[in-house]
DSSP file (Angstrom, degrees, kcal/mol; ACC not computed):
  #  RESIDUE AA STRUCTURE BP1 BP2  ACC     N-H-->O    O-->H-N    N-H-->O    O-->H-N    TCO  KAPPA ALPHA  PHI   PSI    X-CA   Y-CA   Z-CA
    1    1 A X              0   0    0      0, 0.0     2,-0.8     0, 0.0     0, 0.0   0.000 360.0 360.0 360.0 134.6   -6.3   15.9    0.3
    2    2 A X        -     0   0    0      1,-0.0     2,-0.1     0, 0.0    15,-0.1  -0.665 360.0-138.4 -68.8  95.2   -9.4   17.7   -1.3
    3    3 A X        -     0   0    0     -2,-0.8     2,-0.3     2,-0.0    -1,-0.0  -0.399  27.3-159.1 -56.1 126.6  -12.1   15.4   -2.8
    4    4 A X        -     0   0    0     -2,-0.1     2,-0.5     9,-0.0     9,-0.0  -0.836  11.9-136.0-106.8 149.7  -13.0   17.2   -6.2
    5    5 A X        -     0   0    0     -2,-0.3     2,-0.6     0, 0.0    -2,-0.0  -0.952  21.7-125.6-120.2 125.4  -16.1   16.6   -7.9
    6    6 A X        +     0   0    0     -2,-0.5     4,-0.1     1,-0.1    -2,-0.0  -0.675  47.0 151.7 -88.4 128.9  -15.7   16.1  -11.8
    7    7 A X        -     0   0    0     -2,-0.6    -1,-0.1     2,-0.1     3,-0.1  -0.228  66.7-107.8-137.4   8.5  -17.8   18.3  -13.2
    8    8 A X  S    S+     0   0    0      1,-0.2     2,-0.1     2,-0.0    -2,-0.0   0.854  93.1 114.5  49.1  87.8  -15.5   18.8  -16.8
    9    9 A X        +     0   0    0      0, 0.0     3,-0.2     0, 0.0    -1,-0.2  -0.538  37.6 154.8-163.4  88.5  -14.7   22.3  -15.3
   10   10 A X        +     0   0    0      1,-0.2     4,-0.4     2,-0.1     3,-0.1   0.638  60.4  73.5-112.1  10.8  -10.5   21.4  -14.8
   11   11 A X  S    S+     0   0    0      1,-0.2     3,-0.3     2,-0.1     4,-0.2   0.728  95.9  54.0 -79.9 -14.6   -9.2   24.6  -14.9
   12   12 A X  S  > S+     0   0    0     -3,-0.2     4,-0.6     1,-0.2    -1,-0.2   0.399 105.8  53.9 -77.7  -4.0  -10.8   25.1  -11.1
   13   13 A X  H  > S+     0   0    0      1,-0.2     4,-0.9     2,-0.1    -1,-0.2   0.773  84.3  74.6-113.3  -6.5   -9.1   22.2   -9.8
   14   14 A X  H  > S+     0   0    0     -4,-0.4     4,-1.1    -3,-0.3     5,-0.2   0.655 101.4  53.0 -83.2 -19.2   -5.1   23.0  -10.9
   15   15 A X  H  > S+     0   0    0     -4,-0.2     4,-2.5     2,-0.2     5,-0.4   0.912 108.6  49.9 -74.8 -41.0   -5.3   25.9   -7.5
   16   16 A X  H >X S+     0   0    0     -4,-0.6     3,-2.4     1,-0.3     4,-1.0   0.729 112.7  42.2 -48.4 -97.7   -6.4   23.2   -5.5
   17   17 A X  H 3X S+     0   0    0     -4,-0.9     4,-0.9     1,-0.3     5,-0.4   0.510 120.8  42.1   5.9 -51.8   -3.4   20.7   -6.6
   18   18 A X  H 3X S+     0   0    0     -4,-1.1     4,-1.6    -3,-0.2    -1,-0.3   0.869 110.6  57.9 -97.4 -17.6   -0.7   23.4   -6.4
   19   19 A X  H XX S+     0   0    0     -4,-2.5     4,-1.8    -3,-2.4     3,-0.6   0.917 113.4  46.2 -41.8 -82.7   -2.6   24.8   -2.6
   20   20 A X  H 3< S+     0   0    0     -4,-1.0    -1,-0.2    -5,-0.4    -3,-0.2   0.785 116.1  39.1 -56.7 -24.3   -1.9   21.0   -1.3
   21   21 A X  H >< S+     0   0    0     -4,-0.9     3,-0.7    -5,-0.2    -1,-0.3   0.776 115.7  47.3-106.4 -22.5    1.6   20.4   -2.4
   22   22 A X  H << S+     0   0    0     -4,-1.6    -2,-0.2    -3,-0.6    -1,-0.2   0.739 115.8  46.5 -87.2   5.4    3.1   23.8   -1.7
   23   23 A X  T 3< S+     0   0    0     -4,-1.8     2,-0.5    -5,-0.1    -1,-0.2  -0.290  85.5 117.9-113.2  50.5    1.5   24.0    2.0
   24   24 A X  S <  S-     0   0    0     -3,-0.7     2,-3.5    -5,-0.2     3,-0.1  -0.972  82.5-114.9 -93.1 122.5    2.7   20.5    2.4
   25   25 A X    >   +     0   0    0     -2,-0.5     3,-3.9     1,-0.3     6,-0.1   0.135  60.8 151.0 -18.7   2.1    5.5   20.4    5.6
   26   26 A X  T 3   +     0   0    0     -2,-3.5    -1,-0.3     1,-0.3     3,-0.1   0.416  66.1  46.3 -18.5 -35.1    8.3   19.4    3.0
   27   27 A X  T 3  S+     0   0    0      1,-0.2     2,-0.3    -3,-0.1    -1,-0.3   0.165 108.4  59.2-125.3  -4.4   11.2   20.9    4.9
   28   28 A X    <   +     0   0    0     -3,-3.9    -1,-0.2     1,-0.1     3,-0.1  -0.723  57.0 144.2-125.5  72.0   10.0   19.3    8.3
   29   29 A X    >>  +     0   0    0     -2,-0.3     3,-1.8     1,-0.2     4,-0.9   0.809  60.8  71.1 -94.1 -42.8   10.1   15.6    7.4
   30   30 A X  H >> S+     0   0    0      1,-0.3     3,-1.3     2,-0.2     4,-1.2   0.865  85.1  65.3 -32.6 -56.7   11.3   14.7   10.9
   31   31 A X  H 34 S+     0   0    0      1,-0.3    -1,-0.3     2,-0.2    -2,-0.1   0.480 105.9  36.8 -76.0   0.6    8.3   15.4   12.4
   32   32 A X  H <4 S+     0   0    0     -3,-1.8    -1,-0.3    -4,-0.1    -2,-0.2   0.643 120.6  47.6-103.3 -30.3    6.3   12.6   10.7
   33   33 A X  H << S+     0   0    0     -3,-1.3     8,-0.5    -4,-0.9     2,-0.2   0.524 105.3  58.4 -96.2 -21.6    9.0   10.1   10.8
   34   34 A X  S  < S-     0   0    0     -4,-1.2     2,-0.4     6,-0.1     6,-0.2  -0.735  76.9 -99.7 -81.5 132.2   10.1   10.3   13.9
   35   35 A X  B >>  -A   39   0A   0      4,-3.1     4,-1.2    -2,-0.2     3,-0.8  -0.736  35.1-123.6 -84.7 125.9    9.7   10.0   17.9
   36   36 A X  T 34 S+     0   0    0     -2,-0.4     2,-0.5     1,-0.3    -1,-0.2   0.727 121.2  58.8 -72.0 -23.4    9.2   13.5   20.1
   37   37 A X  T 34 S-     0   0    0      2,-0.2    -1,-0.3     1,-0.1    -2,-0.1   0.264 121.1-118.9 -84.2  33.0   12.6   11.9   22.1
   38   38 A X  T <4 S+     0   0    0     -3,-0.8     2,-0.3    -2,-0.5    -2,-0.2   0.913  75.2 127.3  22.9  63.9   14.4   12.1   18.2
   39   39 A X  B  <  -A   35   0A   0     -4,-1.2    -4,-3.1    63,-0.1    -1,-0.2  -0.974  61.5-115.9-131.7 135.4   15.0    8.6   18.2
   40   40 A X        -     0   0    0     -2,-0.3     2,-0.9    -6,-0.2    -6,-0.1  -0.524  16.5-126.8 -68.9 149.6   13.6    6.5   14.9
   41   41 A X        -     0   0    0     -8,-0.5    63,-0.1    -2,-0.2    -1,-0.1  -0.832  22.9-137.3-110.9  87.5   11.2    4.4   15.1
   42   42 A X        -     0   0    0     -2,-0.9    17,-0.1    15,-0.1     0, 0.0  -0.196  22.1-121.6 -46.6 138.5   12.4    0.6   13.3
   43   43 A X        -     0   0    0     15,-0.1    15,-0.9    14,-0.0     2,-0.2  -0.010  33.5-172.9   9.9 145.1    9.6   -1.5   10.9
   44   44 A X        -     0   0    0     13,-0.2     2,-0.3     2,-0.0    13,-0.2  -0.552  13.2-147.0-141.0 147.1    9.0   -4.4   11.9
   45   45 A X        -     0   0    0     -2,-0.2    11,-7.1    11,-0.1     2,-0.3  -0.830   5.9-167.5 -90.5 161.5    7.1   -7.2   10.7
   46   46 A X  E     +B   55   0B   0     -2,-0.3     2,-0.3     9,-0.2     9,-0.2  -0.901  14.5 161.4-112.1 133.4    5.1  -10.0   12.0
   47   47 A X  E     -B   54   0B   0      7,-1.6     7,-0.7    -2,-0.3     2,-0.3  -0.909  24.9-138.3-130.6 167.3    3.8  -13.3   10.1
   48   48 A X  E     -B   53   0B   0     -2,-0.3     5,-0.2     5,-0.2     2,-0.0  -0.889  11.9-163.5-158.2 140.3    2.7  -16.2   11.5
   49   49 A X        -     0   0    0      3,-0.9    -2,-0.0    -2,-0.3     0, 0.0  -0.208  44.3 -98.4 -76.4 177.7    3.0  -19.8   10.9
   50   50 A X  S    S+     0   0    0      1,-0.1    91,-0.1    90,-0.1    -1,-0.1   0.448 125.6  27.1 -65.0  -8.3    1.1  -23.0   12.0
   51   51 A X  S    S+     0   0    0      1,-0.5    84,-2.7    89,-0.1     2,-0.2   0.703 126.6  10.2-139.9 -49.9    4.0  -23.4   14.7
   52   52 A X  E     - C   0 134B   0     82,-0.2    -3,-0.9    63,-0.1    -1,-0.5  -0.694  57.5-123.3-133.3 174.0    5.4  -19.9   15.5
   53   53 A X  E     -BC  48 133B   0     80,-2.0    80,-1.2    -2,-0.2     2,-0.6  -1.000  32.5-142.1-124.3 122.4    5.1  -16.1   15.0
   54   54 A X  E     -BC  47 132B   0     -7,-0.7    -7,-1.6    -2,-0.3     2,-0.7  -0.786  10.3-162.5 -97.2 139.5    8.4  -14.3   13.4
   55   55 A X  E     +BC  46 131B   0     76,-4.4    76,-0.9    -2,-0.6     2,-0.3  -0.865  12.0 177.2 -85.3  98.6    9.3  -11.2   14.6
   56   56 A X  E     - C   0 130B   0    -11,-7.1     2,-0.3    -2,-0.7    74,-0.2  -0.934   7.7-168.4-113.1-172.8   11.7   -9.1   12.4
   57   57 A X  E     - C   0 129B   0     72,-1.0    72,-1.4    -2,-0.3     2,-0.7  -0.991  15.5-139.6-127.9 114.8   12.9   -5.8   13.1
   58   58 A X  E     + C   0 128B   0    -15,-0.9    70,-0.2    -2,-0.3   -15,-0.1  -0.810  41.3 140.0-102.6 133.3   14.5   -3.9   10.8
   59   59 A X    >   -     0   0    0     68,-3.8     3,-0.9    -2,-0.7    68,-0.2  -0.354  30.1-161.9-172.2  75.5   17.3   -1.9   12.1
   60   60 A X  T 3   +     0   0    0      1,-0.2     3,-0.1    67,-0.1    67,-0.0  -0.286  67.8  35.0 -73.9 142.3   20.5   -1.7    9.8
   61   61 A X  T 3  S+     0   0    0      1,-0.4     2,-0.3    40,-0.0    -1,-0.2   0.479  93.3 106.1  79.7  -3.0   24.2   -0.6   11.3
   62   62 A X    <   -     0   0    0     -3,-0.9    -1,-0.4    18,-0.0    65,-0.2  -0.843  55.5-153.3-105.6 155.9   23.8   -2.2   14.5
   63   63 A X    >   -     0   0    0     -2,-0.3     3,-1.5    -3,-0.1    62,-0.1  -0.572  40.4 -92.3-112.4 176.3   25.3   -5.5   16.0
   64   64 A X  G >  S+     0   0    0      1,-0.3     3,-1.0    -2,-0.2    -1,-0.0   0.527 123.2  66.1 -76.6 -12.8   23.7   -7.6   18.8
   65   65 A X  G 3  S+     0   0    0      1,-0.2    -1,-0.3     3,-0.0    15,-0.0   0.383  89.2  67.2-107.0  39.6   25.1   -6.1   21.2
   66   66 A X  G <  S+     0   0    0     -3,-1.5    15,-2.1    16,-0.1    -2,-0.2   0.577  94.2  76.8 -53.8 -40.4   23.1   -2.9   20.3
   67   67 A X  E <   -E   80   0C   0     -3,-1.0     2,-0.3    13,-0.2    13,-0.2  -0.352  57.5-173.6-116.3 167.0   20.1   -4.7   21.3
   68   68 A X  E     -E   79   0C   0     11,-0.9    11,-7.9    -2,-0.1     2,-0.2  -0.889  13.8-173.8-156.7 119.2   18.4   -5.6   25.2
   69   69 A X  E     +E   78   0C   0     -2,-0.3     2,-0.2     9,-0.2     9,-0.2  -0.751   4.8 178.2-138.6 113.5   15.8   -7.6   24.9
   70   70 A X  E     -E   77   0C   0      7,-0.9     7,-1.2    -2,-0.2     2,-0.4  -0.455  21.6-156.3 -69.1 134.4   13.5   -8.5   28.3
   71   71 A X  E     +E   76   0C   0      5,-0.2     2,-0.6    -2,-0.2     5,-0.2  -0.493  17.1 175.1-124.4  86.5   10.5  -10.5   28.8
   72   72 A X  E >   -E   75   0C   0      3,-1.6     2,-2.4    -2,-0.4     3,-0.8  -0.671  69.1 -42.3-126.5 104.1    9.1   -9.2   31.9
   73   73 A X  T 3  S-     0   0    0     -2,-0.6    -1,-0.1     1,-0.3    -2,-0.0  -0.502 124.5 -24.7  77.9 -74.4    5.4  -11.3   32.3
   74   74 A X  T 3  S+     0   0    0     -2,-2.4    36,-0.5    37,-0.0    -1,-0.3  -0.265 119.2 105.3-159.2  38.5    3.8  -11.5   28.8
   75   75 A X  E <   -EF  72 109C   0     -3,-0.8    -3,-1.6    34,-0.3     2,-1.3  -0.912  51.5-166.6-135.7  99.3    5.6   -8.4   27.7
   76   76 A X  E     -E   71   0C   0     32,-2.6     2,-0.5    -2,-0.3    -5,-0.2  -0.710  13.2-169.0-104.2 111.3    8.5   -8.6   25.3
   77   77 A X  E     -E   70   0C   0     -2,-1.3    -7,-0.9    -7,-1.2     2,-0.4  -0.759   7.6-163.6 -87.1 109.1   10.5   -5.3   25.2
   78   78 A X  E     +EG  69 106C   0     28,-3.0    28,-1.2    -2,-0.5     2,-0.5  -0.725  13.5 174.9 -71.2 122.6   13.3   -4.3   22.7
   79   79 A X  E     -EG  68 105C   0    -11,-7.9   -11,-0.9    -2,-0.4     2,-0.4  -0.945   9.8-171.1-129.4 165.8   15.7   -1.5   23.2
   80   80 A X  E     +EG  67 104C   0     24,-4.2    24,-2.6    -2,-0.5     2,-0.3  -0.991   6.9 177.6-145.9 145.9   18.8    0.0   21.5
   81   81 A X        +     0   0    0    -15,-2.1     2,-0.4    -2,-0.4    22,-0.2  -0.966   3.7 172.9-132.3 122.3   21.0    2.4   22.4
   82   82 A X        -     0   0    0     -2,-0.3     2,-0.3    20,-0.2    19,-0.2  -0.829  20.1-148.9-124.4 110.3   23.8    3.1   20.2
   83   83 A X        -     0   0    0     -2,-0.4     2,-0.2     1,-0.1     3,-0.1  -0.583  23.9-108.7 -83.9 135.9   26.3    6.4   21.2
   84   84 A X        -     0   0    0     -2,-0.3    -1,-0.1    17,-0.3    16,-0.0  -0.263  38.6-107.8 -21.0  94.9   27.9    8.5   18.9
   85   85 A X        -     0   0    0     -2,-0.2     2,-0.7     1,-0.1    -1,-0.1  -0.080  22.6-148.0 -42.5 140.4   32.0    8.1   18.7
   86   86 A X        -     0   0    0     -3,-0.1     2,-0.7     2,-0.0    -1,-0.1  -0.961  15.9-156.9-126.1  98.5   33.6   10.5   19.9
   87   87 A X        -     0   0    0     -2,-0.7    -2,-0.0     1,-0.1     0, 0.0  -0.731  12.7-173.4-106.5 128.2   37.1   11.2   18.2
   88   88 A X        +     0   0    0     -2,-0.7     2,-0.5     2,-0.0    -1,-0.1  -0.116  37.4 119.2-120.2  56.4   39.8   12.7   19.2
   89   89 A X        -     0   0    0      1,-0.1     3,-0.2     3,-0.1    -2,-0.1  -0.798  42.1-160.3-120.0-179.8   42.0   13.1   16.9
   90   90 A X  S    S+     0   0    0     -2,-0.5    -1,-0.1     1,-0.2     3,-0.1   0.383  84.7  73.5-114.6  25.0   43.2   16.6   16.0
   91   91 A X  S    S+     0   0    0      1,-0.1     2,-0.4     0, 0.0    -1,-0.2   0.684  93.1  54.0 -87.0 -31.9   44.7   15.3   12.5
   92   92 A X  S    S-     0   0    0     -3,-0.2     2,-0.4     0, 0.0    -1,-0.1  -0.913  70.0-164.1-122.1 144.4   41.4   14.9   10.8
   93   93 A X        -     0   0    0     -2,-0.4     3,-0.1    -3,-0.1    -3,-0.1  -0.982  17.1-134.1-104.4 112.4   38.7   17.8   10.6
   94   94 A X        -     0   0    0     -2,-0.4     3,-0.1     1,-0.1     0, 0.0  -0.539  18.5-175.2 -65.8 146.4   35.2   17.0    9.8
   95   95 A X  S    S+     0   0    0     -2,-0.0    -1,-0.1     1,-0.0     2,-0.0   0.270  84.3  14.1 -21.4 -41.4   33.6   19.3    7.2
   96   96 A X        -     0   0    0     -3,-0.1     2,-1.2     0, 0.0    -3,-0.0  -0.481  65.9-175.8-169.6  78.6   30.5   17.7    7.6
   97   97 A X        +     0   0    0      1,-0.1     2,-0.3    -3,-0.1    -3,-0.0  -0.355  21.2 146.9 -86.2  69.6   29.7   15.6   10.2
   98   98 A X        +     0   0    0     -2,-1.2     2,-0.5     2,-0.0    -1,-0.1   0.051  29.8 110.1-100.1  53.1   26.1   13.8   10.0
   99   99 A X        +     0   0    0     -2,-0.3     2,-0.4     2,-0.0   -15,-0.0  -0.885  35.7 169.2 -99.1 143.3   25.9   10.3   11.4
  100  100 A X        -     0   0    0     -2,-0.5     2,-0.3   -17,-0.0   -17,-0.1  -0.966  23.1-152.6-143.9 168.9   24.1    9.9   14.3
  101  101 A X        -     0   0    0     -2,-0.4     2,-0.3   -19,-0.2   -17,-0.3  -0.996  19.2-168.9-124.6 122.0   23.0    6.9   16.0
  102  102 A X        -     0   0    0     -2,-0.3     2,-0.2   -19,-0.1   -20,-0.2  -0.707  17.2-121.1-112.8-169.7   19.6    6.9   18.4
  103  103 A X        -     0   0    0     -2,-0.3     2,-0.2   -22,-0.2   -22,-0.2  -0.719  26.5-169.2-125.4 163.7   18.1    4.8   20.6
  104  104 A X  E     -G   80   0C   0    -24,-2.6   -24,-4.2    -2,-0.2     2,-0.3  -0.953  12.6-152.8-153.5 170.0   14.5    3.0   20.7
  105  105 A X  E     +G   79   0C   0     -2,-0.2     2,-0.3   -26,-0.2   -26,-0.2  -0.964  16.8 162.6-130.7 148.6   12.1    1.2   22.5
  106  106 A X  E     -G   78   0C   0    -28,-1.2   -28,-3.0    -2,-0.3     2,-0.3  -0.923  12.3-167.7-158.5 157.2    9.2   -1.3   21.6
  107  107 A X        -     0   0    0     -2,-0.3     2,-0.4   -30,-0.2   -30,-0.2  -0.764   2.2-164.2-134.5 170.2    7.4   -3.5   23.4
  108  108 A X        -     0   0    0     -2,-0.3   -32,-2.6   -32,-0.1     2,-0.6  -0.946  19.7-135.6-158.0 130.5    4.9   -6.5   21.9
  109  109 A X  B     -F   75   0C   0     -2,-0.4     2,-0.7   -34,-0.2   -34,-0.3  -0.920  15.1-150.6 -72.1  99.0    2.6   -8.1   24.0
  110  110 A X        -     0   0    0     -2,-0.6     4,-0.1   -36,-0.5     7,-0.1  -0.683  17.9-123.2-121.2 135.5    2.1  -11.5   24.0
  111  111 A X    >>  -     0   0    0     -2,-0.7     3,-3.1     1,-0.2     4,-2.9  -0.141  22.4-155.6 -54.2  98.8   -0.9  -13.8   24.7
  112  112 A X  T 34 S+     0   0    0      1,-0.3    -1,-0.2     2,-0.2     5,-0.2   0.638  94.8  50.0 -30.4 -40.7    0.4  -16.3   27.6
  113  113 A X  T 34 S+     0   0    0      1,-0.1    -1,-0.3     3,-0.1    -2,-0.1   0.530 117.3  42.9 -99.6  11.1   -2.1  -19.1   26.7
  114  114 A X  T <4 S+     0   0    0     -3,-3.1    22,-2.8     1,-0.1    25,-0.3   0.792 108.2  54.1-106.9 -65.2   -1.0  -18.8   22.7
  115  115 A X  B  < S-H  135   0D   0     -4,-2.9     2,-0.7    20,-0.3    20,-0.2  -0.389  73.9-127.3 -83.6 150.5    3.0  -18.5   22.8
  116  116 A X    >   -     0   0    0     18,-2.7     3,-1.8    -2,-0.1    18,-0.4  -0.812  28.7-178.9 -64.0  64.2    5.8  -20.6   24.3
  117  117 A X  G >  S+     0   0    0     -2,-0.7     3,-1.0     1,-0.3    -1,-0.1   0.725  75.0  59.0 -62.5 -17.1    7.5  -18.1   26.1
  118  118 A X  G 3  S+     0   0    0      1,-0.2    -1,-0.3    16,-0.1    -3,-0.0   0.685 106.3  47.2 -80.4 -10.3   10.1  -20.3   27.4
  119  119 A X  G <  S+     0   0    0     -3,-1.8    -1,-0.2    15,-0.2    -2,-0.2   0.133  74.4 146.7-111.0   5.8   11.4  -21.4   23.8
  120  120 A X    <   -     0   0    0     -3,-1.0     2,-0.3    -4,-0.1    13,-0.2  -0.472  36.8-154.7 -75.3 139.7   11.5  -17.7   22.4
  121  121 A X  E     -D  132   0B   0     11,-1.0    11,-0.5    -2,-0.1     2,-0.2  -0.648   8.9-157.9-133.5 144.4   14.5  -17.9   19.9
  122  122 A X  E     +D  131   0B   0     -2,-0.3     2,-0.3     9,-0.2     9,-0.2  -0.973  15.6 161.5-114.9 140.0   17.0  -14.3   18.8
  123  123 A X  E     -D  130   0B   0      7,-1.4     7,-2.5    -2,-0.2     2,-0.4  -0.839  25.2-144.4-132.9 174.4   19.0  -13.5   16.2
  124  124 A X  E     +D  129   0B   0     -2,-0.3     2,-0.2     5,-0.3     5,-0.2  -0.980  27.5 149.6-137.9 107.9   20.8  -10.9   14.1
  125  125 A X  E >   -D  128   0B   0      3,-1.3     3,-2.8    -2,-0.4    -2,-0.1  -0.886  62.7 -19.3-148.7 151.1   21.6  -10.5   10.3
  126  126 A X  T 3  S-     0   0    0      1,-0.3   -66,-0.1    -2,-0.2     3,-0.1   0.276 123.8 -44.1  31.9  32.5   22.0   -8.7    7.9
  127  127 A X  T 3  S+     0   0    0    -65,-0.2   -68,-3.8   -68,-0.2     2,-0.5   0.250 115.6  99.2  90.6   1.1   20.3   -5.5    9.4
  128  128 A X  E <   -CD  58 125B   0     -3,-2.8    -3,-1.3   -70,-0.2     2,-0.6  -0.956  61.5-146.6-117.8 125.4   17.2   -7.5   10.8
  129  129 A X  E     -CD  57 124B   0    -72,-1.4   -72,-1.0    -2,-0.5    -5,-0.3  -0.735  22.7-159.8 -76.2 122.6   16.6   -8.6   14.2
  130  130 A X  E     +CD  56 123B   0     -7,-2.5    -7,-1.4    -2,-0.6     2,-0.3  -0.701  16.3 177.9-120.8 155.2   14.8  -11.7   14.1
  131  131 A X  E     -CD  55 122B   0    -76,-0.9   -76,-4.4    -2,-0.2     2,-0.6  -0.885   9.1-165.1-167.8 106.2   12.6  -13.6   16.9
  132  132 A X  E     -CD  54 121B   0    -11,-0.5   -11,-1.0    -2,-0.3     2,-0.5  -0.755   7.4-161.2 -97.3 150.3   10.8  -16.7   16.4
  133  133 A X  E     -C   53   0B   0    -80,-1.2   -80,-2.0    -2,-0.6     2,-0.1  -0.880  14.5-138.1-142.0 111.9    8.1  -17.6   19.0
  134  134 A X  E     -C   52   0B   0     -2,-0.5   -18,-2.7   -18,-0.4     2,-0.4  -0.368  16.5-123.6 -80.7 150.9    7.1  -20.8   19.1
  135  135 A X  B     -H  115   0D   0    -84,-2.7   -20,-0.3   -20,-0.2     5,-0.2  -0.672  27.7-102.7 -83.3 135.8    3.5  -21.5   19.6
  136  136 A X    >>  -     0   0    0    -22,-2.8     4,-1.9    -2,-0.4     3,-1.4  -0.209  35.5-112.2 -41.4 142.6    1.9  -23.7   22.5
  137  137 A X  G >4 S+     0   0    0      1,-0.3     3,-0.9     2,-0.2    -1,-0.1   0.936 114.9  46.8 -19.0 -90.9    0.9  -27.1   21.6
  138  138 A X  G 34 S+     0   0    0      1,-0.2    -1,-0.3     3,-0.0     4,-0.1   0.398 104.2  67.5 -45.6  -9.1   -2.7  -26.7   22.0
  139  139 A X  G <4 S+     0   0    0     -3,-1.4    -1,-0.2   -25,-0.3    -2,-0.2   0.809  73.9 111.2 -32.2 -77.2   -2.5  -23.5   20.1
  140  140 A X  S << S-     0   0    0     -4,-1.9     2,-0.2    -3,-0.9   -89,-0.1  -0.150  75.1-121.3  -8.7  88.9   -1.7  -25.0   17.2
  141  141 A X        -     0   0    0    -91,-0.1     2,-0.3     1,-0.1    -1,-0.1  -0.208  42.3-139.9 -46.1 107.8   -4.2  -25.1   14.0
  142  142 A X        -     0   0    0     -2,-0.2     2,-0.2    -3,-0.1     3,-0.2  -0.464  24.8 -83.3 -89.3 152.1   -4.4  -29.0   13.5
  143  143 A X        -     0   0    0     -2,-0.3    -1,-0.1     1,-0.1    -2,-0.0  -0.266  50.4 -95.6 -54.4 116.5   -4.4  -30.6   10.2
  144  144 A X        -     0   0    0     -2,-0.2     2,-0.5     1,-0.1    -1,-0.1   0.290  50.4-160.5  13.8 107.5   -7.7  -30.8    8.3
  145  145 A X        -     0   0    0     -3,-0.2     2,-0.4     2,-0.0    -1,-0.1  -0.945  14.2-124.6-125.6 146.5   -8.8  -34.5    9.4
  146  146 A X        -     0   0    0     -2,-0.5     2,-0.6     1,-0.0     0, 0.0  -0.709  19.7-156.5 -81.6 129.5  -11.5  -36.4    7.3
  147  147 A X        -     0   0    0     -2,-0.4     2,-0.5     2,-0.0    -1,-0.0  -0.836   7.4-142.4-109.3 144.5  -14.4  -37.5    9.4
  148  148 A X        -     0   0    0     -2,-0.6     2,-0.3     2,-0.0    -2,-0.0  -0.852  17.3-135.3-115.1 120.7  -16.7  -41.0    7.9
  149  149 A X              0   0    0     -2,-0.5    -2,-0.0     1,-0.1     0, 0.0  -0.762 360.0 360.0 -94.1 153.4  -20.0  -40.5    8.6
  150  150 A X              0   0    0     -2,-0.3    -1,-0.1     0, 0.0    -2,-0.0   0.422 360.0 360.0-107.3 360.0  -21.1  -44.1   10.0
């Protein structure tokens, strides 16, 4: 985008404004959205509580057994692979076939002396993969404690 300097002169600034949105990539959307192996790339968010960090994932049209998920040192890896059905029957003719399914990978590091790796909890709903990770004891933020000066 072109920074313009207002100068009350706005008939110079309407080529700029139609320059930037007709050489915009409109017709190539993939390439922005997408991973060079043409697999999407899910959302996820992170929060974290006083006791854990939730993981979701967004990844809608998959079931859990879509998903492999490893935890190989202080490295927790997600993948999905989901393959395309393959029909064979010679009663129905597609017109137009575009579903496709791809596969992904992502990995999240996590800080050994923070998280509870051994307690990390999974599930799957409603199109989000969810992953609580409980935090170590000593981790913890502890509650605001009043100190009496003597």
């Amino acid at each position: 985008m072109t920074m313009l300097r207002k100068n009350g002169n706005y008939v110079n600034q309407f080529p700029t404004f139609f320059d930037d949105f007709l050489n915009r990539d409109i017709f190539n959307w993939g390439s922005q959205n997408f991973s060079n192996t043409n697999s999407t790339i899910p959302a996820v968010n992170i929060k974290e509580t006083n006791d854990e960090y939730v993981v979701e994932v967004a990844a809608p049209g998959m079931t859990k057994k879509d998903f492999s998920v490893q935890l190989v040192g202080n490295n927790l890896t997600i993948t999905s692979q989901k393959e395309n059905e393959v029909m064979n029957d010679e009663n129905v003719k597609y017109r137009s076939r575009e579903f496709s399914y791809q596969s992904f990978l992502r990995t999240f590091t996590l800080q050994n002396d923070v998280v509870d790796t051994e307690n990390i909890q999974a599930k799957y709903e409603d199109g989000l993969l969810h992953f609580l990770i409980p935090k170590k004891e000593h981790a913890k933020q502890k509650q605001p404690r009043l100190i009496e000066i003597a």
